[in-house]
C-alpha positions as a printed NumPy array, in Angstrom:
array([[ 90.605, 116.8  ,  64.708],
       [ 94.318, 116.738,  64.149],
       [ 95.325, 117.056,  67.917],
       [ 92.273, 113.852,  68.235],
       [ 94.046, 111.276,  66.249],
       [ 97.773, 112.571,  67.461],
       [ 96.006, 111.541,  70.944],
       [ 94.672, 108.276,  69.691],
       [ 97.975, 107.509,  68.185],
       [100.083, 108.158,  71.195],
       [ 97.901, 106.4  ,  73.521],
       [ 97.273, 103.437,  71.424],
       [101.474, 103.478,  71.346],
       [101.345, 103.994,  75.03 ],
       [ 98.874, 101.065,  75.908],
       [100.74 ,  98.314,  73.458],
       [104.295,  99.172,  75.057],
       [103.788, 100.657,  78.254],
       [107.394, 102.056,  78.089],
       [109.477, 104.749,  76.578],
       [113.278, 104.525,  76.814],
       [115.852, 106.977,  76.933],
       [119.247, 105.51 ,  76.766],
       [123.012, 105.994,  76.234],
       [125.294, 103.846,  73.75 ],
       [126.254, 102.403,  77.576],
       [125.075,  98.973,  77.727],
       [125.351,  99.02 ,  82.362],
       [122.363,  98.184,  83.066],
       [119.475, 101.406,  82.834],
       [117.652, 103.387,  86.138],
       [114.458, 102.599,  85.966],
       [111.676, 105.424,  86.32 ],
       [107.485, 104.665,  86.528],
       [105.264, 107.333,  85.981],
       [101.585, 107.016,  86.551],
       [ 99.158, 109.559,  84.72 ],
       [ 95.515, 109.523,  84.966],
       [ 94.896, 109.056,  81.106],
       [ 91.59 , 107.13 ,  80.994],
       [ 92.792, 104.979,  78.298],
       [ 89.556, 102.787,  78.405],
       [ 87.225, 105.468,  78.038],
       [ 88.551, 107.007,  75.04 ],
       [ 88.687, 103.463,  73.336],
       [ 85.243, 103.278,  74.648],
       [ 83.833, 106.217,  73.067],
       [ 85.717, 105.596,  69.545],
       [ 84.112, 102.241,  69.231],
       [ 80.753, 103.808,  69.924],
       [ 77.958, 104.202,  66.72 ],
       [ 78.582, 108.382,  66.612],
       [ 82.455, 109.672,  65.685],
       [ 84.375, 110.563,  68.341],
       [ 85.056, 114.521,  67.616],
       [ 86.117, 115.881,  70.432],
       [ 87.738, 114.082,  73.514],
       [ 86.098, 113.347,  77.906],
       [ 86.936, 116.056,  79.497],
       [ 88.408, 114.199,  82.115],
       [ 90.798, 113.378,  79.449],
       [ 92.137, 116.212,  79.112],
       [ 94.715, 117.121,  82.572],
       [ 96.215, 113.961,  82.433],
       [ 96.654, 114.055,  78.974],
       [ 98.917, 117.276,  79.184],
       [100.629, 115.706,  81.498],
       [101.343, 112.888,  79.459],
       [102.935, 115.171,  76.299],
       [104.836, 116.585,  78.877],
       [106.445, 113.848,  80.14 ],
       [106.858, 112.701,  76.223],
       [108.61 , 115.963,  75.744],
       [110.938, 115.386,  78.821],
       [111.862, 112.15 ,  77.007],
       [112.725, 113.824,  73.877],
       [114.52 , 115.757,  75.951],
       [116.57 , 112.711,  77.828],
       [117.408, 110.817,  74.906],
       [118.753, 113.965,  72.908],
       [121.284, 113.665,  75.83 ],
       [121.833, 110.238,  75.998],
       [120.909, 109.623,  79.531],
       [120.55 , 105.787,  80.191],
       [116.828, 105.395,  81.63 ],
       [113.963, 103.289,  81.302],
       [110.538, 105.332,  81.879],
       [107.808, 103.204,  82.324],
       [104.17 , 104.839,  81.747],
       [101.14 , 103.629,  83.804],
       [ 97.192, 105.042,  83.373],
       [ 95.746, 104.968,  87.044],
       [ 92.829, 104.558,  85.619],
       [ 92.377, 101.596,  83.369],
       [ 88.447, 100.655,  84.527],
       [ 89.453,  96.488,  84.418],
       [ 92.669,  96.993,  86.452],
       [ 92.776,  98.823,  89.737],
       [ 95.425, 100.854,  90.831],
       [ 96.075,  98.692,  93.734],
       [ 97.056,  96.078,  91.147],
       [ 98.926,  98.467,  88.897],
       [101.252,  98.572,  91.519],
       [101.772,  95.135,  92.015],
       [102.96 ,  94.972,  88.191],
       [106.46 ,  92.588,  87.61 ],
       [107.199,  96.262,  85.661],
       [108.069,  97.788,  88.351],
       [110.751,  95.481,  90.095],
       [113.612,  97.518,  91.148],
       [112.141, 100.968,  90.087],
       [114.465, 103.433,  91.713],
       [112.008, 106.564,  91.102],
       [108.101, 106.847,  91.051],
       [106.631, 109.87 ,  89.392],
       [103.106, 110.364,  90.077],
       [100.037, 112.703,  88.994],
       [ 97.687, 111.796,  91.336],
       [ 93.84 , 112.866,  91.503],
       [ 91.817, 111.944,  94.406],
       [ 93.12 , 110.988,  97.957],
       [ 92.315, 106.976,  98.153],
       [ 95.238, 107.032,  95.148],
       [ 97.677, 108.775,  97.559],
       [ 97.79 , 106.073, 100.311],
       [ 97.996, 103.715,  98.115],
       [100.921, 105.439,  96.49 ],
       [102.32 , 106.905,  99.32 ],
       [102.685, 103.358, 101.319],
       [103.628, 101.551,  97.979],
       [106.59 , 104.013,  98.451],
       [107.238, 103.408, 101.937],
       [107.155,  99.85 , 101.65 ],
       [109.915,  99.968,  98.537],
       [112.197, 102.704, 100.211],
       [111.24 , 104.235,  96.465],
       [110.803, 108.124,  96.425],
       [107.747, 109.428,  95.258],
       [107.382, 112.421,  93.297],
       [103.441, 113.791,  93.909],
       [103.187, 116.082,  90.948],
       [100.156, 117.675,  91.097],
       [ 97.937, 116.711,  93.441],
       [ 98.144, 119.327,  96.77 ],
       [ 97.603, 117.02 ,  99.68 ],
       [ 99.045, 114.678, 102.063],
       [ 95.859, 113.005, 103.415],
       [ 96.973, 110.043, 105.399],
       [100.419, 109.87 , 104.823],
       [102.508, 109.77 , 107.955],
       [105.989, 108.451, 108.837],
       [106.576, 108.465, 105.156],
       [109.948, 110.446, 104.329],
       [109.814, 108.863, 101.028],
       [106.468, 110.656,  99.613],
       [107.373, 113.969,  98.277],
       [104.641, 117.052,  97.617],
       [105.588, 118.709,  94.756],
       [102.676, 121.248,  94.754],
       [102.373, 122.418,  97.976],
       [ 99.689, 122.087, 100.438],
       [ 97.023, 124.476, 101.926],
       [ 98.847, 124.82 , 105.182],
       [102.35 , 125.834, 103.401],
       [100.648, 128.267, 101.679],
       [ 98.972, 130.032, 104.623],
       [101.99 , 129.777, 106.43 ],
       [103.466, 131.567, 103.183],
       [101.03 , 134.111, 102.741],
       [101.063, 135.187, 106.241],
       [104.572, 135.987, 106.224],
       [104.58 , 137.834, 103.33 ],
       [101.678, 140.223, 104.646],
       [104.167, 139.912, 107.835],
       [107.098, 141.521, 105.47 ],
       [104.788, 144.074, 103.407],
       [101.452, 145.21 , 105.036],
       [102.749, 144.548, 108.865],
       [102.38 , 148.327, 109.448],
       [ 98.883, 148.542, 107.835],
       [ 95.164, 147.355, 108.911],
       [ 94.47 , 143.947, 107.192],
       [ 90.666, 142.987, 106.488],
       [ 90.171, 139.069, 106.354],
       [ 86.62 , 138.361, 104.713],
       [ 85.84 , 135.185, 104.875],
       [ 82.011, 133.376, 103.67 ],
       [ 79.703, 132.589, 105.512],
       [ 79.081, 129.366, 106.782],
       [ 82.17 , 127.876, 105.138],
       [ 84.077, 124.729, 106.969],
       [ 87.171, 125.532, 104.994],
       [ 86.913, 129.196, 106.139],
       [ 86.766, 128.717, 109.594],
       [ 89.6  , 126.291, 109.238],
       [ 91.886, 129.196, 107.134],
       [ 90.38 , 131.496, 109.947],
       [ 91.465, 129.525, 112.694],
       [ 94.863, 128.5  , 111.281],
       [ 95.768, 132.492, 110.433],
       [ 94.807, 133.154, 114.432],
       [ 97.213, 130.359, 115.363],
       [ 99.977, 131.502, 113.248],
       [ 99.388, 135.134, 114.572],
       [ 99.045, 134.2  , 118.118],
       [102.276, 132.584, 117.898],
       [104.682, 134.726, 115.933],
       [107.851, 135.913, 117.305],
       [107.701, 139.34 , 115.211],
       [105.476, 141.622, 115.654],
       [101.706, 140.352, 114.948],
       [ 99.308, 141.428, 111.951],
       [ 96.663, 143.75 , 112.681],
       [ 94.22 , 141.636, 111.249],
       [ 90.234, 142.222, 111.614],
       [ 88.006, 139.786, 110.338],
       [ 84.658, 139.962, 109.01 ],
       [ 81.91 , 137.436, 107.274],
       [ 79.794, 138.219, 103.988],
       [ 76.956, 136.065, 102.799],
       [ 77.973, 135.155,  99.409],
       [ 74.4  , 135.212,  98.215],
       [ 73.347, 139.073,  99.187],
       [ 77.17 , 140.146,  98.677],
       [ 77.129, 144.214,  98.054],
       [ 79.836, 147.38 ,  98.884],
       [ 77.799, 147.929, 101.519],
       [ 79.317, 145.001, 103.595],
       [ 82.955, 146.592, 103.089],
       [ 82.076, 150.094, 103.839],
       [ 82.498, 149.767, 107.738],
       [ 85.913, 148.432, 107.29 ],
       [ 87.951, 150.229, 104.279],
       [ 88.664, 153.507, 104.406],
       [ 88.253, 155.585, 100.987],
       [ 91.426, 158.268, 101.719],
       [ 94.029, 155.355, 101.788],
       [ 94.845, 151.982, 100.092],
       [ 93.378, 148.924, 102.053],
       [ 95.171, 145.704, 102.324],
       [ 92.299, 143.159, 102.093],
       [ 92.85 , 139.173, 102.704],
       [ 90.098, 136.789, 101.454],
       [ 90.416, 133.849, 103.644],
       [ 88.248, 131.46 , 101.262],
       [ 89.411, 128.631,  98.427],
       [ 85.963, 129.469,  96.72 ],
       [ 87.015, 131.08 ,  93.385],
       [ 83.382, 131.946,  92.682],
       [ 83.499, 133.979,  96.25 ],
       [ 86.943, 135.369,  95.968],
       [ 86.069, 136.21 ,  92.159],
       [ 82.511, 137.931,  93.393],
       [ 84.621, 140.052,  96.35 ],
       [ 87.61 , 141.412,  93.522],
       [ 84.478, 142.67 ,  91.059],
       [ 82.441, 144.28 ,  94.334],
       [ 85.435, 146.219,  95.535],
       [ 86.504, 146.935,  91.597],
       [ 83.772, 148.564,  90.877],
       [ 83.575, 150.753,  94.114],
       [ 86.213, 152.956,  92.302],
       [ 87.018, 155.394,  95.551],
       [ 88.253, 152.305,  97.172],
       [ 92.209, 151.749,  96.354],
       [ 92.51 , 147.773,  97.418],
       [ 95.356, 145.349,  97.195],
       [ 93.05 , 141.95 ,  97.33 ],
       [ 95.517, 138.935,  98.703],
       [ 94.456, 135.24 ,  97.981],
       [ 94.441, 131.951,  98.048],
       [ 96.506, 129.796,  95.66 ],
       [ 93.693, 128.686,  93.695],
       [ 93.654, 132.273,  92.33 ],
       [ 96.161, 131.354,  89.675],
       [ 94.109, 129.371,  87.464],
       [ 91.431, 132.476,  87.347],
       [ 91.213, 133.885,  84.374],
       [ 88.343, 136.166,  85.562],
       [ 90.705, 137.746,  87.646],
       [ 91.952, 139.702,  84.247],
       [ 88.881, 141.308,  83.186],
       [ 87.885, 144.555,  83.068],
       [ 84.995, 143.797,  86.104],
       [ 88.806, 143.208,  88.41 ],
       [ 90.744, 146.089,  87.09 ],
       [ 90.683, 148.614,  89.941],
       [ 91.708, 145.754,  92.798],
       [ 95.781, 145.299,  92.888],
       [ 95.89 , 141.352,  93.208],
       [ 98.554, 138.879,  94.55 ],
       [ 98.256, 135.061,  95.175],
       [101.394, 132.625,  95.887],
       [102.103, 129.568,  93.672],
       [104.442, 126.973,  93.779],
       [104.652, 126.791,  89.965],
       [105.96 , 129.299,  87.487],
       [106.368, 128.989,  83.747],
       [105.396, 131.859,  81.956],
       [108.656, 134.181,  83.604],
       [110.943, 131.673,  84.196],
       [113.352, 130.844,  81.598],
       [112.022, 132.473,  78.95 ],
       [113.808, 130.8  ,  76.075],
       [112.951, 127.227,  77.389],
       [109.335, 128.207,  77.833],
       [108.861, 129.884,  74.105],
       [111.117, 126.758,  72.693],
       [108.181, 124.422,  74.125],
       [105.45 , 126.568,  73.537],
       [106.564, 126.512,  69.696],
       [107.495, 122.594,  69.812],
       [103.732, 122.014,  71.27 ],
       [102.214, 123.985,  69.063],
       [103.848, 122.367,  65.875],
       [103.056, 119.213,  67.081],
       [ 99.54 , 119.351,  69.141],
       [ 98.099, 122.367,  67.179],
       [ 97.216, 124.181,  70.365],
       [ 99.431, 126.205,  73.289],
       [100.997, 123.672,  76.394],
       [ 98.978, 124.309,  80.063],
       [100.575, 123.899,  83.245],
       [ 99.65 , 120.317,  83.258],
       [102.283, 120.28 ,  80.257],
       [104.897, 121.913,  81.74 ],
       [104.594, 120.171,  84.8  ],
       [104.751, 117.138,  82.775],
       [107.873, 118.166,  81.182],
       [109.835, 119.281,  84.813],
       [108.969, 117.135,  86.858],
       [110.043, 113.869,  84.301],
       [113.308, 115.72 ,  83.263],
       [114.595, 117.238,  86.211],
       [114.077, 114.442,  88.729],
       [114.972, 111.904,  86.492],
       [118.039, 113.856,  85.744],
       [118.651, 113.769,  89.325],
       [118.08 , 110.402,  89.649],
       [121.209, 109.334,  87.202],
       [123.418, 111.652,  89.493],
       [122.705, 110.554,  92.528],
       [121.246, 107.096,  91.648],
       [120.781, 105.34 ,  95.183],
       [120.995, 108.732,  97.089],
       [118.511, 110.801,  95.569],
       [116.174, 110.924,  98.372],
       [118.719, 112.702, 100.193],
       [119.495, 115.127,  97.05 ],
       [116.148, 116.062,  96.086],
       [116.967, 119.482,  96.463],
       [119.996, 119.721,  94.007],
       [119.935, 122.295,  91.743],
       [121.198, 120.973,  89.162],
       [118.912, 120.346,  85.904],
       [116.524, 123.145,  87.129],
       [114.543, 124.3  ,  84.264],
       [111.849, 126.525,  85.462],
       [110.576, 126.516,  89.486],
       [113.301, 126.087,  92.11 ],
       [112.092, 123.501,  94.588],
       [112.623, 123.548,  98.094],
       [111.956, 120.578,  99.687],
       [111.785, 120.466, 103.319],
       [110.812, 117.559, 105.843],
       [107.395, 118.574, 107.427],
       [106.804, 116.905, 111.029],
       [102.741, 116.751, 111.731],
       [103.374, 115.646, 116.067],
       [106.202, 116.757, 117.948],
       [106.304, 112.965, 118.751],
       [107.32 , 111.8  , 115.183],
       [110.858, 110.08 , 115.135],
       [111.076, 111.048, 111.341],
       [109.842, 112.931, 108.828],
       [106.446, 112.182, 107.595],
       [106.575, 113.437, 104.16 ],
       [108.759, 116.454, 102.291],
       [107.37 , 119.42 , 100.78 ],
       [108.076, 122.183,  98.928],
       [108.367, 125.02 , 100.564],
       [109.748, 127.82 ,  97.676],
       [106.397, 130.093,  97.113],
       [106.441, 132.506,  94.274],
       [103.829, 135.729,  94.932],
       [102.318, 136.915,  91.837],
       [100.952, 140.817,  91.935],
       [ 99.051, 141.996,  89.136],
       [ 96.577, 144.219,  87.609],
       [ 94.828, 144.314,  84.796],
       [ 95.78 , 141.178,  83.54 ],
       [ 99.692, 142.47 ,  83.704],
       [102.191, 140.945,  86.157],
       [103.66 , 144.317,  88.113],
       [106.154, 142.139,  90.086],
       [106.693, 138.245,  91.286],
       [108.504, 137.615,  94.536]])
């Protein structure tokens, strides 16, 4: 109930002002940052005014509110410094104002940064050419798509797409398990699987090293058993097995079949949505050696910074940060810290290190048609691959 009204106070805060400052005894003239969070302001109010007490808060509350601390705590952070910025905070989803409009606010007149959390692809285009049309770079937080952005070296994908992480994961099966036999399993009548299928072929077709051994088979999720694995793992050696699917119900239900065929010794790869699976670190996964790639890493990565915000969160929300938090937190500091260093330049220094706090970011131009002039986006391209077992981390690359 605590962590409810610290909500209600912030947002109520949030919704009056709309801005948070950080600022320097300088009295130039402050950079001026917008940052647009999903918070559902309207709905919570909503709810609060209704007959029954509002106890608990909408769960679609809840990601963009993590966000939002973290970008509060990345303030905190910027005016213990004195850096001279105005942050502007926006909810994308105020139900009387559409986002369209949002954007159209006299607020954000000569922003020179837009920091974004976006949650459903109609909101990228309209952030993405909001972008283009300002020459403002955009900083796509979360979100892990490009849908219908083109010609746009301005939009930047923090968390990286589908397609950089197949290209990822199939050169690091290139660097480890190239010598070995490689089972792909993907599920049955899937459109995404055939896609991950077809876009693993491609890459293997057209490598200069030497190509995976790769053999690929399909399992009905429904009638899933040992039995459909027995044909192609072999008990007397450890087999390297790559489950082409973003299902984490079907890549959950393939770890627990091969677990608990003990004679099998398996090193399960996966897709990136394997890092939010918490199922993965049961005892129904133990005997199946996992790894996944992720563009995001907190929990390794400075240690001290991580356990100072853990205990800052804690004392002040009653409960232990998420990603959402921490991505919050990064994203607002580091690029904003950029931003006052390179001020009119930064799209062309996105990829300083300085004011790294946790993920190193490599952000490369990615070209969709040979035929492009430009750039039409950058993404990051730095992967980190996780390998555990048991629920313990054995190594991260």
């Amino acid at each position: 109930m605590k962590f409810l009204y610290c909500f209600l106070f912030l947002l109520f805060g949030t919704f009056i002002t709309s801005s948070s400052y950080a600022q320097s005894t300088d009295t130039s003239r402050p950079l001026k940052v917008a940052i647009f969070v999903p918070l559902y302001i309207d709905d919570v109010f909503s709810a609060s005014n209704n007959s029954e007490p509002l106890t608990t808060l909408p769960k679609n509350v809840l990601p963009g509110l993590e966000f939002y601390n973290g970008v509060m705590m990345a303030i905190d952070s910027l005016n213990a410094e004195g850096t001279k910025v105005e942050i502007s905070i926006y909810d994308t989803k105020q139900s009387k104002t559409p986002l369209a409009s949002i954007l159209k606010a006299p607020g954000l007149a000569n922003v020179s940064l837009i920091i974004a959390s976006i949650t459903n692809p109609g909101d990228l285009k309209l952030f993405a050419d909001h972008a283009l049309s300002k020459n403002i770079p955009l900083i796509s937080a979360t979100y892990p798509n490009y849908v219908g952005v083109s010609g746009n070296p301005f939009f930047v994908l923090l968390n990286s797409s589908l397609q950089a992480h197949l290209e990822g994961l199939y050169k690091h099966m290139q660097r480890y398990y190239n010598a070995q036999n490689i089972v792909a399993v993907t599920k049955k009548g899937g459109n995404a699987e055939d896609y991950i299928k077809n876009y693993i072929t491609v890459l293997n077709k057209n490598t200069r090293s030497a190509p995976l051994k790769i053999k690929w088979i399909t399992i009905d999720e429904a009638a899933m058993s040992i039995k459909d694995f027995r044909s192609s793992l072999d008990s007397t050696k450890s087999n390297i097995l790559f489950v082409a699917s973003p299902s984490e119900a079907f890549g959950l239900k393939v770890v627990q079949t091969i677990s608990n065929a003990e004679s099998y010794r398996t090193t399960a790869i996966g897709m990136p949505t394997w890092d939010n699976m918490k199922e993965l670190d049961k005892p129904e996964c133990r005997n199946v050696e996992i790894i996944f790639s992720t563009p995001f890493l907190y929990y390794s990565q400075n240690q001290a910074l991580s356990s100072l915000v853990n205990a800052r969160y804690k004392d002040k929300y009653y409960s232990r940060p998420s990603d959402m938090v921490f991505k919050g937190f990064e994203t607002t500091y580091h690029f904003t810290r950029l931003l006052t260093k390179h001020r009119s330049n930064l799209i062309n220094n996105l990829s300083d290190k300085d004011f790294t706090l946790f993920n190193q970011f490599m952000l490369e131009p990615v070209t969709l048609k040979s035929s492009n002039t430009r750039p039409d986006f950058l993404e990051n391209r730095k992967l980190y691959f996780i390998k555990k077992q048991g629920g313990n981390i054995k190594s991260i690359i």
